[in-house]
FIDOGU-993210 format. One record per residue (C-alpha): residue number from 1; residue in one letter; x, y, z. Coordinates in Angstrom, 2 decimals. Layout:
REM FIDOGU-993210
num	residuo	x	y	z
NUM	A	X	Y	Z
...
***
This chain:
REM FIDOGU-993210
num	residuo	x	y	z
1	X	0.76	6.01	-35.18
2	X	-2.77	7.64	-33.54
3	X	-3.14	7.40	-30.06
4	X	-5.88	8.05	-28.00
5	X	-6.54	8.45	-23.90
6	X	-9.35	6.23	-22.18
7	X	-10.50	6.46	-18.46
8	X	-11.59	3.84	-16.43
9	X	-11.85	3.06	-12.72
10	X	-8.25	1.69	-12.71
11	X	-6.88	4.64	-13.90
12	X	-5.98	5.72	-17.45
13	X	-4.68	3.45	-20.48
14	X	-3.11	4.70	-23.55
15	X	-4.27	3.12	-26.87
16	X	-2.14	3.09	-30.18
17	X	-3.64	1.99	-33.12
18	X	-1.13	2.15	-36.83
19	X	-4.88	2.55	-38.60
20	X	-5.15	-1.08	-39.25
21	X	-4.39	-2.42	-35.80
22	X	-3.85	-2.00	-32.22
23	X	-0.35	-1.71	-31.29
24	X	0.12	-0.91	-28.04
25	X	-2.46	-0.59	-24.99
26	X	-0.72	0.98	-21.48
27	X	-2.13	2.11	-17.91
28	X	-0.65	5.52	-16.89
29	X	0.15	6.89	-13.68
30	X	-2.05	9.78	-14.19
31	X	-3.58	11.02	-17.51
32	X	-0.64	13.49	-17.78
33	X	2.06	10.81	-17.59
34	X	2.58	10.48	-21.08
35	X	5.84	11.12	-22.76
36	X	5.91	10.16	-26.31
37	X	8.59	7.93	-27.36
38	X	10.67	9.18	-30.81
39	X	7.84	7.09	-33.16
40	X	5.63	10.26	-34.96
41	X	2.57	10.37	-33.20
42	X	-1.06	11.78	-34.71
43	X	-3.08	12.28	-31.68
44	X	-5.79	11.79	-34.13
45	X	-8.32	8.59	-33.03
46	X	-9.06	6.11	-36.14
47	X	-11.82	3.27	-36.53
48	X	-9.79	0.75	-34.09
49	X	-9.18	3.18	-31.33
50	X	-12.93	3.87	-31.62
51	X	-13.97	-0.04	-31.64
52	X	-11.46	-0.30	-28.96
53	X	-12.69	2.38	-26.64
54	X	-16.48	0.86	-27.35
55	X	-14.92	-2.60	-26.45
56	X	-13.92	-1.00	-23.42
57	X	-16.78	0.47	-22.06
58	X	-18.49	-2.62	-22.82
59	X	-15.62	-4.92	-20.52
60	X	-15.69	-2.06	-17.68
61	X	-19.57	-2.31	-17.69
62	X	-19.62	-6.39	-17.57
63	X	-21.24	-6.57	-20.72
64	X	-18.35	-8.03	-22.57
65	X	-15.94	-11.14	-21.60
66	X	-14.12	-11.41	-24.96
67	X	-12.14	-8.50	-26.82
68	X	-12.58	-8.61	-31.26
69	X	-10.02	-6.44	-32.48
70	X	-7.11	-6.74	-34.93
71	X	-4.46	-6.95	-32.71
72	X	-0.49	-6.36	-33.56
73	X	1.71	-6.80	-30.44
74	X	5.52	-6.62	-31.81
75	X	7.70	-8.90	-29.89
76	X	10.21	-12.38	-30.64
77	X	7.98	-15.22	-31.95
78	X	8.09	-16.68	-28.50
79	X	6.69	-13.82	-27.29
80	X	3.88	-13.58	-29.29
81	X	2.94	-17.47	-29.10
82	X	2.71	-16.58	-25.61
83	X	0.65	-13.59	-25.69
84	X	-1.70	-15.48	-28.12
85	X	-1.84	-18.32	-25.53
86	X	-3.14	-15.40	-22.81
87	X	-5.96	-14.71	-25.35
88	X	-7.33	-18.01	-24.41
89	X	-7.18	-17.82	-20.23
90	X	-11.47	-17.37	-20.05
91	X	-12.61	-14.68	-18.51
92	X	-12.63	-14.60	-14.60
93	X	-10.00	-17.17	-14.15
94	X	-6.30	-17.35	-13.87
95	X	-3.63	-20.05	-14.55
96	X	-0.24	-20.33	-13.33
97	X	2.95	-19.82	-15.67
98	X	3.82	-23.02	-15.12
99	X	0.64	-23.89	-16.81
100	X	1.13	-21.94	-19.51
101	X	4.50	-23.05	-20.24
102	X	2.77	-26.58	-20.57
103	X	0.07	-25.22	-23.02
104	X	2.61	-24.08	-25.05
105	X	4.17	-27.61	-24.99
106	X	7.66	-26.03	-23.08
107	X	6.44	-26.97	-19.63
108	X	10.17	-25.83	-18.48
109	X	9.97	-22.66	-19.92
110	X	7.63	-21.13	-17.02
111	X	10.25	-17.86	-16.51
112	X	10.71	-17.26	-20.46
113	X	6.73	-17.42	-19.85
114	X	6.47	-14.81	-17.16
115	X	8.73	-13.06	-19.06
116	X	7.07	-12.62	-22.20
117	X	3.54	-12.23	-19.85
118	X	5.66	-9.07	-18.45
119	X	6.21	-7.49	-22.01
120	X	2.73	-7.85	-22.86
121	X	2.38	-4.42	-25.12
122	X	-1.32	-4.43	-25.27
123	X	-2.34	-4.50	-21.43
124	X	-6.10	-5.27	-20.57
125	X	-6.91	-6.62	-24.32
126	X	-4.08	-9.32	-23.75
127	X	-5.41	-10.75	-20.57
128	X	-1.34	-10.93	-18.68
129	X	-3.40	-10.41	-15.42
130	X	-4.92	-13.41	-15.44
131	X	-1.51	-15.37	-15.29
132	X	-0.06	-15.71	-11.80
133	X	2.30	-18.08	-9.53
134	X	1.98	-21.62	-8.93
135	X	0.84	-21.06	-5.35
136	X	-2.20	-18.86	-6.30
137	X	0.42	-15.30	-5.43
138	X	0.04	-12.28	-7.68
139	X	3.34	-12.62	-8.71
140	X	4.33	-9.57	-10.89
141	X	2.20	-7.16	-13.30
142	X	4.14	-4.50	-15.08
143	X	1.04	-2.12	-13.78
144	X	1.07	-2.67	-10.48
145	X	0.18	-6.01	-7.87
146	X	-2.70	-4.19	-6.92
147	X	-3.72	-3.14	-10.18
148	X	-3.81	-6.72	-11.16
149	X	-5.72	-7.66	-7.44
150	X	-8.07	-5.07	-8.58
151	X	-8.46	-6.24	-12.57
152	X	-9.05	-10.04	-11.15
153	X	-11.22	-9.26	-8.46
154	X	-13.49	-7.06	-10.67
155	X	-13.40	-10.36	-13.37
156	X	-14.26	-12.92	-10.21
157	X	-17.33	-10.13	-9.33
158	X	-18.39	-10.05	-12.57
159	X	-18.24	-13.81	-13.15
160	X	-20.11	-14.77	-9.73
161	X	-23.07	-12.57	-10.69
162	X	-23.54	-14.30	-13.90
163	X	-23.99	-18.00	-12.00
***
């Protein structure tokens, strides 16, 4: 698996590519906060990590609303229905998980929802942040509450200036 370290205003994310796909994507607490787990890691960077890190800049800079990357979360089917379901929450707005739930046609399932939204692997690309509680609170992100104030505010900023 190659990894590789990006920067951005929110602090740094760890990418993981297996040279066909991105695996993983995670925020750090600082850039020296990772500890490899026992998968055999390359260091090396590969064509995703670099179309990922482009993608990147481009989201950071406003220029880009959508992610286009091969993408391979692993996680339960469930899980991954869900996460593809938070690949199609546009770009500066949120739903609830209630909502969510109901997209995916199990409109009682909102906690199996938020808890596959909370094992999201690839942070950032698979938009979890956008996904919060009925009542409009920020309820839960693995990265931080205001990590995910800060992700949605800089979305809402972004969106505004485009109307």
């Amino acid at each position: 698996m190659n990894y590789q370290l990006y920067e951005s205003f929110l602090g740094p994310l760890l990418l993981f590519s297996d040279g066909s796909a991105l695996k993983r994507v995670t925020f750090l607490a600082s850039r020296h906060d990772f500890i490899p787990d026992d998968e055999p890691l390359s260091g090396e960077s590969d064509a995703i990590l670099t179309a990922a890190c482009q993608q990147l800049d481009e989201w950071f800079s406003g220029m880009r609303r959508n992610f286009d990357l091969p993408l391979a979360p692993e996680g339960t089917p469930f899980q991954k229905e869900v996460w593809k379901a938070l690949q199609t929450i546009p770009y500066g707005t949120t739903c609830s998980y209630g909502e969510l739930a109901g997209q995916l046609g199990r409109p009682s399932a909102s906690r199996a929802v938020g808890a596959a939204n909370g094992c999201n692997p690839i942070a950032l690309i698979i938009p979890c942040h956008r996904v919060i509680g009925a009542d409009g609170s920020l309820t839960g992100y693995a990265f931080g509450i205001e990590r995910k104030q800060k992700l949605l505010n800089f979305e809402a900023q972004l969106q505004l200036s485009l109307i």
